[in-house]
PQR file with spaces between the fields and no chain letter, atoms N, CA, C, O and H, PARSE charges and radii, in Angstrom:
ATOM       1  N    UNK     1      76.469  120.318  150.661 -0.4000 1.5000
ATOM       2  CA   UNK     1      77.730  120.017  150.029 -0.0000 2.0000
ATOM       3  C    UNK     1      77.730  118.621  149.421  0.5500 1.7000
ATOM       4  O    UNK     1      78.450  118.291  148.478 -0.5500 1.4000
ATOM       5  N    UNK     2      76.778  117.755  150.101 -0.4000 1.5000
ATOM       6  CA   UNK     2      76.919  116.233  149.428 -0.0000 2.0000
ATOM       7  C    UNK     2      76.442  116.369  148.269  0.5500 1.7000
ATOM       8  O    UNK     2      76.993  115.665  147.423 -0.5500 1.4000
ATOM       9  H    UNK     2      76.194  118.023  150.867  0.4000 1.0000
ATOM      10  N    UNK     3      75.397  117.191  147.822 -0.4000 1.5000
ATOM      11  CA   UNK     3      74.779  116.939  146.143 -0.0000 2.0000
ATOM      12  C    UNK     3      75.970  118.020  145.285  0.5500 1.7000
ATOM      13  O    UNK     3      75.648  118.355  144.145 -0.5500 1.4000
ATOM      14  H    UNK     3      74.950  117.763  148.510  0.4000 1.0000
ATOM      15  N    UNK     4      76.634  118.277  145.561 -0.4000 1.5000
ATOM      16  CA   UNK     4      77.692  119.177  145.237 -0.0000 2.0000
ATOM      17  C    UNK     4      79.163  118.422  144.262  0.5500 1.7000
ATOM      18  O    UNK     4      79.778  118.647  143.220 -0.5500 1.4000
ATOM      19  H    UNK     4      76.896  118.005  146.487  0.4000 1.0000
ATOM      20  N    UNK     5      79.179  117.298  145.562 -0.4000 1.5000
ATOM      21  CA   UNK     5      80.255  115.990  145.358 -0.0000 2.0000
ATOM      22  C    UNK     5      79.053  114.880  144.132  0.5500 1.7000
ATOM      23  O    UNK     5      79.622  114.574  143.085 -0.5500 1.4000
ATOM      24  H    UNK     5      78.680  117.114  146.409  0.4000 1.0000
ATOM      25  N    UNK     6      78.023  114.515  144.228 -0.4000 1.5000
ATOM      26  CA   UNK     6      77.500  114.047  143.600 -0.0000 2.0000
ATOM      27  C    UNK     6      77.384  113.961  142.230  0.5500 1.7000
ATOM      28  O    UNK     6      77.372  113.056  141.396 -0.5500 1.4000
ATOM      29  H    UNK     6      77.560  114.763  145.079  0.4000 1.0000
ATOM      30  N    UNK     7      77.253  115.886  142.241 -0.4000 1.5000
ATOM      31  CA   UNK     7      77.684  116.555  140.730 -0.0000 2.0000
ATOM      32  C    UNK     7      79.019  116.302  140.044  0.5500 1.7000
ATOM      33  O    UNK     7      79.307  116.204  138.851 -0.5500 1.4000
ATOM      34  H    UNK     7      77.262  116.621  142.918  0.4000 1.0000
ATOM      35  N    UNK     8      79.583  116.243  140.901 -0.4000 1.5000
ATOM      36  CA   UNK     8      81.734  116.349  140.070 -0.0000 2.0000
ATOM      37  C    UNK     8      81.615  114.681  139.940  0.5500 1.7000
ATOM      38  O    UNK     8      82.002  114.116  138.917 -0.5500 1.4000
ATOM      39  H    UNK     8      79.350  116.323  141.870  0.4000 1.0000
ATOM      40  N    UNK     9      81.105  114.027  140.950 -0.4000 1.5000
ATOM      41  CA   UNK     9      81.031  112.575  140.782 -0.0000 2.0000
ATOM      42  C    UNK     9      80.474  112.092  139.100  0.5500 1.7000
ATOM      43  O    UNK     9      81.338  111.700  138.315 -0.5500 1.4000
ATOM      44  H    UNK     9      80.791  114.486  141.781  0.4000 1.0000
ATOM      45  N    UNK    10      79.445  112.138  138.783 -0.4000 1.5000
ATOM      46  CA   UNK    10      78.749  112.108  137.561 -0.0000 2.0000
ATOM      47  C    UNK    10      79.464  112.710  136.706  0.5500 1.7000
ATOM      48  O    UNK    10      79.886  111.846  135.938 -0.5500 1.4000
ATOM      49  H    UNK    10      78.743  112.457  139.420  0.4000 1.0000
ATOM      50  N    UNK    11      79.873  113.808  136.383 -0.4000 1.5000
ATOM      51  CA   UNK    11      80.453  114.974  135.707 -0.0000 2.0000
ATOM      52  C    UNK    11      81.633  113.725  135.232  0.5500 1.7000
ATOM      53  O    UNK    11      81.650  113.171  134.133 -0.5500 1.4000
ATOM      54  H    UNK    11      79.530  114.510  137.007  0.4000 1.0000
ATOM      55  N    UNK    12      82.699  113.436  136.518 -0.4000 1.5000
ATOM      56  CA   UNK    12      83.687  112.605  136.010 -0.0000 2.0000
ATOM      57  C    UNK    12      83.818  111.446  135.614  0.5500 1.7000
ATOM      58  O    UNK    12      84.711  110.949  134.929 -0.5500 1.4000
ATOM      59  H    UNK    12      82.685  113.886  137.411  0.4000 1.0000
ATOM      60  N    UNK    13      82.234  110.676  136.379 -0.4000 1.5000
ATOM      61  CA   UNK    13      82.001  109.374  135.319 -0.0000 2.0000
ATOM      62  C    UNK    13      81.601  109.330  133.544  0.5500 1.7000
ATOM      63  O    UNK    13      81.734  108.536  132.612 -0.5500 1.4000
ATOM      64  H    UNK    13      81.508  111.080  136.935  0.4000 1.0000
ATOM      65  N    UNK    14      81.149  110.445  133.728 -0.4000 1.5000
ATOM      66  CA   UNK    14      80.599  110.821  131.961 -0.0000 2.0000
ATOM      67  C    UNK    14      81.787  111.132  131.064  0.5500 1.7000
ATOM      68  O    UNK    14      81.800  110.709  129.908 -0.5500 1.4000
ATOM      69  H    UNK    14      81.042  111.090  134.485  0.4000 1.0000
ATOM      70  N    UNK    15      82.813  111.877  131.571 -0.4000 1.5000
ATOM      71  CA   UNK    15      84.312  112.307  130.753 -0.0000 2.0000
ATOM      72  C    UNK    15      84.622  110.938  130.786  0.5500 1.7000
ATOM      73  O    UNK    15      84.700  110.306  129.732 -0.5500 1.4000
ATOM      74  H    UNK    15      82.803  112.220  132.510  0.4000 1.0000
ATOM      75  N    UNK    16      84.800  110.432  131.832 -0.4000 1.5000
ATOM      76  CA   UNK    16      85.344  109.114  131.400 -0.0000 2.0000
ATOM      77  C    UNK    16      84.807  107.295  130.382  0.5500 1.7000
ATOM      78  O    UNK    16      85.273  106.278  129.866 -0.5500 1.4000
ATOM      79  H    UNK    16      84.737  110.945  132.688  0.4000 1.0000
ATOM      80  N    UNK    17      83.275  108.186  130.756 -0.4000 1.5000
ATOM      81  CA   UNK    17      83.061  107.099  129.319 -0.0000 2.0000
ATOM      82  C    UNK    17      83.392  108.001  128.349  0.5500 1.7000
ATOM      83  O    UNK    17      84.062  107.380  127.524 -0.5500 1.4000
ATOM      84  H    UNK    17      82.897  109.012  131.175  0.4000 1.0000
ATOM      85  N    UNK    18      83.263  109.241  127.984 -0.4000 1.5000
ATOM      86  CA   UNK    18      83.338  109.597  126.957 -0.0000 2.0000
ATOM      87  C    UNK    18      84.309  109.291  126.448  0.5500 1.7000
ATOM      88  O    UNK    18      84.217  108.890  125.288 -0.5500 1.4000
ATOM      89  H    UNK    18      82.718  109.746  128.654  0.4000 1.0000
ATOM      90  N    UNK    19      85.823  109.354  127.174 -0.4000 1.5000
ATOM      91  CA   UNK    19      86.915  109.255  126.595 -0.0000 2.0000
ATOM      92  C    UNK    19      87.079  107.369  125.936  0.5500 1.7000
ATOM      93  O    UNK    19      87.380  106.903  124.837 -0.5500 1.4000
ATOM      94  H    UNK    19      85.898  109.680  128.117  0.4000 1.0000
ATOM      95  N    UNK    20      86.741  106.811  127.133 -0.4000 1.5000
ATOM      96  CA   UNK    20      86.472  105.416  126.708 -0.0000 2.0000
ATOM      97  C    UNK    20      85.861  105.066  125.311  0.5500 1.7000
ATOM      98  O    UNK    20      86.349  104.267  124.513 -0.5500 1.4000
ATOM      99  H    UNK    20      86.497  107.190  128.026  0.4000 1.0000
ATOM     100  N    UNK    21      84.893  105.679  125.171 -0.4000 1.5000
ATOM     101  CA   UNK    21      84.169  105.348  124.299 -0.0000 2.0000
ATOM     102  C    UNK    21      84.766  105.860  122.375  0.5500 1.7000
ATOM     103  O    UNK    21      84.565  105.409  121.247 -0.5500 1.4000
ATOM     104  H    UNK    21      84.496  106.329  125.820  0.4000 1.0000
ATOM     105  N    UNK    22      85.412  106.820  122.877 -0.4000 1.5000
ATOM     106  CA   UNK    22      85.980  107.573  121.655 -0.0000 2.0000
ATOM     107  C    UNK    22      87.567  107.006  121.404  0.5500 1.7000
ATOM     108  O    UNK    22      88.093  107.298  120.330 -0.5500 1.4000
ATOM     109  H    UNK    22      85.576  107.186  123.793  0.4000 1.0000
ATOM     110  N    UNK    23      88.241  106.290  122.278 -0.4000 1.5000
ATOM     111  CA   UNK    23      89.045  105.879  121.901 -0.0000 2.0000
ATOM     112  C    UNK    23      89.006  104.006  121.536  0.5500 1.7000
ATOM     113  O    UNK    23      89.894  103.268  121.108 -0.5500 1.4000
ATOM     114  H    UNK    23      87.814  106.053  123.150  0.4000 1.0000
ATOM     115  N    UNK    24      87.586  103.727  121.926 -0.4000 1.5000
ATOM     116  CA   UNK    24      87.395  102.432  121.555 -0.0000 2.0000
ATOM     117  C    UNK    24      86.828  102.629  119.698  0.5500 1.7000
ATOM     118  O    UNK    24      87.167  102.037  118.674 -0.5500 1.4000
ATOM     119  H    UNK    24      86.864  104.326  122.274  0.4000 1.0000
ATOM     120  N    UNK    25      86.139  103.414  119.889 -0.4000 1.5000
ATOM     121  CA   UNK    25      85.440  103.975  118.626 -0.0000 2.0000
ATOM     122  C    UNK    25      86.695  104.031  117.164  0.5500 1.7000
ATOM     123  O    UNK    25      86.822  103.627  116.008 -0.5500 1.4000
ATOM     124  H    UNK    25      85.865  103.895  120.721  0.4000 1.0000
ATOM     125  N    UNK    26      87.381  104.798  118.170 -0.4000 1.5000
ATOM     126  CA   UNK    26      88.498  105.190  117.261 -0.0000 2.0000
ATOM     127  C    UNK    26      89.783  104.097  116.820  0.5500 1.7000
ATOM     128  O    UNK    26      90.648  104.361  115.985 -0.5500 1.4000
ATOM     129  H    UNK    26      87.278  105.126  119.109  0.4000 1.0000
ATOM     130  N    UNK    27      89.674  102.817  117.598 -0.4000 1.5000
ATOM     131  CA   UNK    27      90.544  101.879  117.284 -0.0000 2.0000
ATOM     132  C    UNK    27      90.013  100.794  116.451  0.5500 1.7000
ATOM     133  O    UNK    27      90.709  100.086  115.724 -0.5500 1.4000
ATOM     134  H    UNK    27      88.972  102.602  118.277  0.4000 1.0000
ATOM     135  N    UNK    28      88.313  100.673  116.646 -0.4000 1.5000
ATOM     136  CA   UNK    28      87.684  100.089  115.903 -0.0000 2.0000
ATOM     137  C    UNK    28      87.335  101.003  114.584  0.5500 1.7000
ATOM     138  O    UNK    28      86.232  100.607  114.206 -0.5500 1.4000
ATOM     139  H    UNK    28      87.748  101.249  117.237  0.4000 1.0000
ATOM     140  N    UNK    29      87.597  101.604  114.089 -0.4000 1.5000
ATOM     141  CA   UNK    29      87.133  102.562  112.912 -0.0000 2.0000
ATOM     142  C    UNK    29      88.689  102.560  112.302  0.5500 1.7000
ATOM     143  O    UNK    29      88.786  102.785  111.096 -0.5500 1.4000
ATOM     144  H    UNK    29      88.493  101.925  114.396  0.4000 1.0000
ATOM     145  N    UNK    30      89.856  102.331  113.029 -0.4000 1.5000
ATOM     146  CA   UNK    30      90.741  102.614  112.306 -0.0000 2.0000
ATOM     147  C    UNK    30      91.069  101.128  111.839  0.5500 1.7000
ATOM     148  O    UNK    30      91.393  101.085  110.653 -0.5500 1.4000
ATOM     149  H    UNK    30      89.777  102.149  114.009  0.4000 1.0000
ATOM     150  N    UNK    31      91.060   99.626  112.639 -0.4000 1.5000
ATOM     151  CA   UNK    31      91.492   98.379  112.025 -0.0000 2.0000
ATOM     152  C    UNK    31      90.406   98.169  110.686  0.5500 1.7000
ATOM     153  O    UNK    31      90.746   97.657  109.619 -0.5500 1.4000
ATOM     154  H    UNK    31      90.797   99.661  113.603  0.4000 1.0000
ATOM     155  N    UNK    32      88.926   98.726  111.025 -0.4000 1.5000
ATOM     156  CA   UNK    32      88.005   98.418  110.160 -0.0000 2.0000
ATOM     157  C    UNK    32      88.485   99.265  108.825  0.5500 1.7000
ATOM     158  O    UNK    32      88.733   98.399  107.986 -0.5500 1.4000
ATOM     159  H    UNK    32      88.650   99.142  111.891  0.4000 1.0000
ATOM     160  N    UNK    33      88.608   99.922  108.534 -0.4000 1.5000
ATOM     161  CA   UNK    33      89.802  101.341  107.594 -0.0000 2.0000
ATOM     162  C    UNK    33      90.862  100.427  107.297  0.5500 1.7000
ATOM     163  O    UNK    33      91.194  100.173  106.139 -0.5500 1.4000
ATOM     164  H    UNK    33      88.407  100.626  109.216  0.4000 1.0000
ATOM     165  N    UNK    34      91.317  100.005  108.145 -0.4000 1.5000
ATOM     166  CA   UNK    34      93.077   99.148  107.441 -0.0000 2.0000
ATOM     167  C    UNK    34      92.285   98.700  106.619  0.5500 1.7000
ATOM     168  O    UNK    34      92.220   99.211  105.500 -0.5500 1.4000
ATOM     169  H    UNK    34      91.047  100.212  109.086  0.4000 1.0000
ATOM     170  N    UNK    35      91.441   97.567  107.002 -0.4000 1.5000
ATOM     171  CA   UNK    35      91.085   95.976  106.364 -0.0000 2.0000
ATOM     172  C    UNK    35      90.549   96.326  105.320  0.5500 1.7000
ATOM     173  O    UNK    35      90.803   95.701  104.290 -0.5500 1.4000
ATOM     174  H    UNK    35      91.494   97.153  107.910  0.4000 1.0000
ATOM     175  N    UNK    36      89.632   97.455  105.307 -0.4000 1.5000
ATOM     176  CA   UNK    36      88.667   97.997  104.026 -0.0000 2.0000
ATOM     177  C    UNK    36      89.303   98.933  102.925  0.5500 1.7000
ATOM     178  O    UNK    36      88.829   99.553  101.973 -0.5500 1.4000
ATOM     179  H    UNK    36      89.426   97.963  106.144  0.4000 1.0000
ATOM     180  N    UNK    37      90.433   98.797  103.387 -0.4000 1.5000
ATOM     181  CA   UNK    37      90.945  100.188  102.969 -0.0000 2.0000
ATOM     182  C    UNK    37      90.611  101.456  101.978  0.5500 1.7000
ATOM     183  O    UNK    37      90.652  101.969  100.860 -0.5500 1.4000
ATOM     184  H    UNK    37      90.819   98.294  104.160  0.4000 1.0000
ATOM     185  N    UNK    38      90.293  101.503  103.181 -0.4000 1.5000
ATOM     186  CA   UNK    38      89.149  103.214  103.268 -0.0000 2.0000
ATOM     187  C    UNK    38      89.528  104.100  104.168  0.5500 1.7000
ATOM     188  O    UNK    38      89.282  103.885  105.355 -0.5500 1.4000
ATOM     189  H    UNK    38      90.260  101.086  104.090  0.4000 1.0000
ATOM     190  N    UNK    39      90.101  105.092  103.818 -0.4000 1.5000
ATOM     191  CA   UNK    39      91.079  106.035  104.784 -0.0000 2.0000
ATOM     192  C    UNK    39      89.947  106.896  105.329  0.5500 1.7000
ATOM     193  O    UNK    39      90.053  107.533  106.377 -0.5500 1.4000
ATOM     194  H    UNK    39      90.301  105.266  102.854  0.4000 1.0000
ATOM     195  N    UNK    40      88.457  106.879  104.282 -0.4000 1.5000
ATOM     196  CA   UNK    40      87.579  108.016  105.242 -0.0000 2.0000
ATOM     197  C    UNK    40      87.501  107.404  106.508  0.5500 1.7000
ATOM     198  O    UNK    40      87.728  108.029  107.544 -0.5500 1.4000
ATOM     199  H    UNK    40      88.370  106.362  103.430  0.4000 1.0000
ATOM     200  N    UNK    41      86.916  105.150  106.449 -0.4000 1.5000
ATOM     201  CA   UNK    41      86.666  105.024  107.868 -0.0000 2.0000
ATOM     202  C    UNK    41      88.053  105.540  109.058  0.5500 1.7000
ATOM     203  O    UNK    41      87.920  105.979  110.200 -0.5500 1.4000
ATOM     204  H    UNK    41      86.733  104.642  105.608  0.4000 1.0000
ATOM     205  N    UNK    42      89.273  105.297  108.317 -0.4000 1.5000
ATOM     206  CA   UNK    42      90.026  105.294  109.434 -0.0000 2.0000
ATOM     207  C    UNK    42      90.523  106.929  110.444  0.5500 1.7000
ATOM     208  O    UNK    42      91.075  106.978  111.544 -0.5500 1.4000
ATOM     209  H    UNK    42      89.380  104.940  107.389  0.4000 1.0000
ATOM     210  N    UNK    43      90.134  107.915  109.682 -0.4000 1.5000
ATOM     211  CA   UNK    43      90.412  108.457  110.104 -0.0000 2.0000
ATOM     212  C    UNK    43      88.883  109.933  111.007  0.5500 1.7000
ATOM     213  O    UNK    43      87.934  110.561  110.537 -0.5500 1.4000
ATOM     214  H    UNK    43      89.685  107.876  108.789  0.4000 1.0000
ATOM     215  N    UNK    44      89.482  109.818  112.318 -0.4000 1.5000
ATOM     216  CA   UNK    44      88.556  109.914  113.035 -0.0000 2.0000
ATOM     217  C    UNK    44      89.241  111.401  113.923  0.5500 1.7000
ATOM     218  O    UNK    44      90.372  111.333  114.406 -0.5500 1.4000
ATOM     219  H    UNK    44      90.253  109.307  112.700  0.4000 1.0000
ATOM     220  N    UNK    45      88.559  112.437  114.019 -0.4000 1.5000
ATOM     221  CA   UNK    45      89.268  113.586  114.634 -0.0000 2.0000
ATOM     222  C    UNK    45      88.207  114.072  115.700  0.5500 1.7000
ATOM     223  O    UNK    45      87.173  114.451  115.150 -0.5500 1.4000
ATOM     224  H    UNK    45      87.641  112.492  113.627  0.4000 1.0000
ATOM     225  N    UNK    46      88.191  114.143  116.797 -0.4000 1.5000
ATOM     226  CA   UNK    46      87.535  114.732  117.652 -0.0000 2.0000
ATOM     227  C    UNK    46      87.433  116.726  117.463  0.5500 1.7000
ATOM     228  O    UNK    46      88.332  117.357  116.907 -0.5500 1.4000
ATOM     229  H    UNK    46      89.031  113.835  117.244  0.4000 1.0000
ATOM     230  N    UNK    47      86.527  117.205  117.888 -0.4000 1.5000
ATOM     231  CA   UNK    47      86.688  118.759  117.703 -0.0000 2.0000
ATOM     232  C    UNK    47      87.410  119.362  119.006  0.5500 1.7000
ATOM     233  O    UNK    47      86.940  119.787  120.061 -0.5500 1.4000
ATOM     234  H    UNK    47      85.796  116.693  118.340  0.4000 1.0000
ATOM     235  N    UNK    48      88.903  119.223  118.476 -0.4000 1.5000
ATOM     236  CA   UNK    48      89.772  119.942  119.402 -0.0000 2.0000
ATOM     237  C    UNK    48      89.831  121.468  119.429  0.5500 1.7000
ATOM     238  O    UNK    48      89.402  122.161  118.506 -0.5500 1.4000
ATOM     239  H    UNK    48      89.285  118.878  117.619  0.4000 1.0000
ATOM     240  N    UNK    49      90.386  121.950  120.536 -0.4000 1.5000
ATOM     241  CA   UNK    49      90.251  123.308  120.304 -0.0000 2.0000
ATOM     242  C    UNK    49      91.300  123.756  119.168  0.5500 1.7000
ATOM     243  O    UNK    49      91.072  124.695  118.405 -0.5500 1.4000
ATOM     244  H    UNK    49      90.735  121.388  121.286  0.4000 1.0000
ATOM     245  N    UNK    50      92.472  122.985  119.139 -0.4000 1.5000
ATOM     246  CA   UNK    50      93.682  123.894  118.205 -0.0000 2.0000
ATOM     247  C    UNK    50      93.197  123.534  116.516  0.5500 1.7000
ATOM     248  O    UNK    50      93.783  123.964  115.522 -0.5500 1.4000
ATOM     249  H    UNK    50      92.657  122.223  119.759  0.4000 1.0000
ATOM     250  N    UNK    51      92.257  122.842  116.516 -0.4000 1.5000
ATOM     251  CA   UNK    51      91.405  122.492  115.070 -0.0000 2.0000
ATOM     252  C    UNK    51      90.219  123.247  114.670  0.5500 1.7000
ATOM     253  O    UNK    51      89.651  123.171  113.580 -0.5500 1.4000
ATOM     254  H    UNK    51      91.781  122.493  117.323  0.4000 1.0000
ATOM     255  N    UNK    52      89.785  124.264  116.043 -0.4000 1.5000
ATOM     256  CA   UNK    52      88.854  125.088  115.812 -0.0000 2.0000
ATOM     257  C    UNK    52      89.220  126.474  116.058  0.5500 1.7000
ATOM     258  O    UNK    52      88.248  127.161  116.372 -0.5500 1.4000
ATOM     259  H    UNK    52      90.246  124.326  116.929  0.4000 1.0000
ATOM     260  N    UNK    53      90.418  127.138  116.008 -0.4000 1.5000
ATOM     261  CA   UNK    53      90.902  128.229  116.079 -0.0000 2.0000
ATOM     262  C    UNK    53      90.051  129.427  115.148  0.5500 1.7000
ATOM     263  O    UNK    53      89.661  130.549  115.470 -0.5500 1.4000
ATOM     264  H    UNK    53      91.207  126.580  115.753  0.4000 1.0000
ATOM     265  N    UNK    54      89.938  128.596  113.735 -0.4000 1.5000
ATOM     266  CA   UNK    54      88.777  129.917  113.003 -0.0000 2.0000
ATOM     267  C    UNK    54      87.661  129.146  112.482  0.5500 1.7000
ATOM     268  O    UNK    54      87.508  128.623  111.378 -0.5500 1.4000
ATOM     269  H    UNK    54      90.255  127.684  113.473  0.4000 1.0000
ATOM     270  N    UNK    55      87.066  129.177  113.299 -0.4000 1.5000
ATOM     271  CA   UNK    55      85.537  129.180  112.840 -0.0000 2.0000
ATOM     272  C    UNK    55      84.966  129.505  111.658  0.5500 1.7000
ATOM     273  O    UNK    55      85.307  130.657  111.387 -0.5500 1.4000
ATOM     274  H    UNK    55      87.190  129.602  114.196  0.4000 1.0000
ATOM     275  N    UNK    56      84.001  128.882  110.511 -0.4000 1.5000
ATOM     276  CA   UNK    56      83.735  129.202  109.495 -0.0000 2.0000
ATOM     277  C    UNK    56      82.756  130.473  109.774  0.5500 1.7000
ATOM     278  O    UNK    56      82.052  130.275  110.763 -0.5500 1.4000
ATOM     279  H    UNK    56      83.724  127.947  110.731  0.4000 1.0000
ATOM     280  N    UNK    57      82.580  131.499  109.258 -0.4000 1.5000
ATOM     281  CA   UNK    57      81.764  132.268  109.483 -0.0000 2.0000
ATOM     282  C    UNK    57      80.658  132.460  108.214  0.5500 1.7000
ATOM     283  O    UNK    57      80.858  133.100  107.181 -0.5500 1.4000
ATOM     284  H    UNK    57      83.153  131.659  108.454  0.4000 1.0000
ATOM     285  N    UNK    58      79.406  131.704  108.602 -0.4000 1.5000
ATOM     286  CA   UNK    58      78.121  131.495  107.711 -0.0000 2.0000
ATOM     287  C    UNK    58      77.017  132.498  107.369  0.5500 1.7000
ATOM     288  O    UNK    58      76.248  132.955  108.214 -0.5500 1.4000
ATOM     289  H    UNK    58      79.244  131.185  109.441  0.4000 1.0000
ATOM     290  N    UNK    59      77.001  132.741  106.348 -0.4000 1.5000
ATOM     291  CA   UNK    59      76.360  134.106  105.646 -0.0000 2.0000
ATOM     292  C    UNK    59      74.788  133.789  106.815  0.5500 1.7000
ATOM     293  O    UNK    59      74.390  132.776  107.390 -0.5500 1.4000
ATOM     294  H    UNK    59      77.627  132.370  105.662  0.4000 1.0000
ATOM     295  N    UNK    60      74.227  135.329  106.740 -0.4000 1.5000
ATOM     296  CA   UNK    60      72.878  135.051  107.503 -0.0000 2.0000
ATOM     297  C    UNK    60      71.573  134.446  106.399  0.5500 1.7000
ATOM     298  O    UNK    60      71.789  134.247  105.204 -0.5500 1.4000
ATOM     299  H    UNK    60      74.551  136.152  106.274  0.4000 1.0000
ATOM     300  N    UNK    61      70.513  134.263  106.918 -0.4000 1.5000
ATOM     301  CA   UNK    61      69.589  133.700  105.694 -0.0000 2.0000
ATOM     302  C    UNK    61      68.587  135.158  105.343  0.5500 1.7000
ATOM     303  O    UNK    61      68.514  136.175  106.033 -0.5500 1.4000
ATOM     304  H    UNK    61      70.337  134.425  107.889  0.4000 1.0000
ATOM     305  N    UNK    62      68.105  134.954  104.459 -0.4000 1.5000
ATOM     306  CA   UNK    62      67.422  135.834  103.855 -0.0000 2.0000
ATOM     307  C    UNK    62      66.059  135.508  104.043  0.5500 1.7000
ATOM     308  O    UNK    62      65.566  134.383  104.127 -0.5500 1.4000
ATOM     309  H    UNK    62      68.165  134.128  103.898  0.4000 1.0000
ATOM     310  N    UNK    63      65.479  136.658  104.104 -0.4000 1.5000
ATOM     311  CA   UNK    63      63.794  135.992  104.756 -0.0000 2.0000
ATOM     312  C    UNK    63      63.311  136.322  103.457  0.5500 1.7000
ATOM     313  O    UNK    63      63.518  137.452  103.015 -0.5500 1.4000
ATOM     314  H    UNK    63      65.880  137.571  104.036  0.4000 1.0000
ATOM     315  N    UNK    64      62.692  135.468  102.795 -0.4000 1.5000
ATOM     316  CA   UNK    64      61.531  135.545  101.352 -0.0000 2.0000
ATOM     317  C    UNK    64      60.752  136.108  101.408  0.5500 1.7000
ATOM     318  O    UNK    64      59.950  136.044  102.340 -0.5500 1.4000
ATOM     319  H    UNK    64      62.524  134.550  103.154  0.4000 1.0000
ATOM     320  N    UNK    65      60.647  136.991  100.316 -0.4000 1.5000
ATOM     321  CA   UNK    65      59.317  138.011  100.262 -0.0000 2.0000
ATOM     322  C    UNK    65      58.540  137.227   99.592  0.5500 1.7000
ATOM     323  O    UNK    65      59.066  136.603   98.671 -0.5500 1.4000
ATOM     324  H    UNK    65      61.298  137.043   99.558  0.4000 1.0000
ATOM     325  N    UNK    66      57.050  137.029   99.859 -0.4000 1.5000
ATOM     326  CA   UNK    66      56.081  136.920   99.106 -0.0000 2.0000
ATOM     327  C    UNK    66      55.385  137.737   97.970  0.5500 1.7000
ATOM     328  O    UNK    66      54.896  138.802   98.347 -0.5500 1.4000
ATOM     329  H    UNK    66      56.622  137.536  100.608  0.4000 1.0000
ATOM     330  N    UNK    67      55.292  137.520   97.036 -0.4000 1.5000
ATOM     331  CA   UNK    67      54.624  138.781   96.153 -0.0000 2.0000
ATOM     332  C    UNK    67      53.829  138.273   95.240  0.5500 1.7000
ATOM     333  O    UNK    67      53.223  139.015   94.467 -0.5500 1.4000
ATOM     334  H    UNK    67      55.689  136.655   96.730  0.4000 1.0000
């Protein structure tokens, strides 16, 4: 059970840089955007689920005939 707790341990240190990291990311990308004003830097969207509701659906590839 201890390498069990070990796992959720890690698991929740990693969400939490992640979140750290994406909202530091995201405050520095947006003053750098004011100052530059450049709305691509400022604006920054994580892939939420209610932003991925329909999926693009991508033709398959075609395998080349040689001849």
């Amino acid at each position: 059970m201890q390498s069990n707790n070990n796992i959720l341990s890690g698991q929740k240190l990693a969400e939490r840089i992640m979140n750290v990291v994406l909202i530091l990311f995201c405050f520095i990308g947006f003053i750098i955007g004011y100052l530059m004003e450049q709305l691509s830097i400022s604006v920054v969207l994580p892939p939420w689920p209610m932003y991925r509701r329909h999926p693009l659906s991508w033709q398959k590839c075609e395998k080349k005939h040689d001849e």
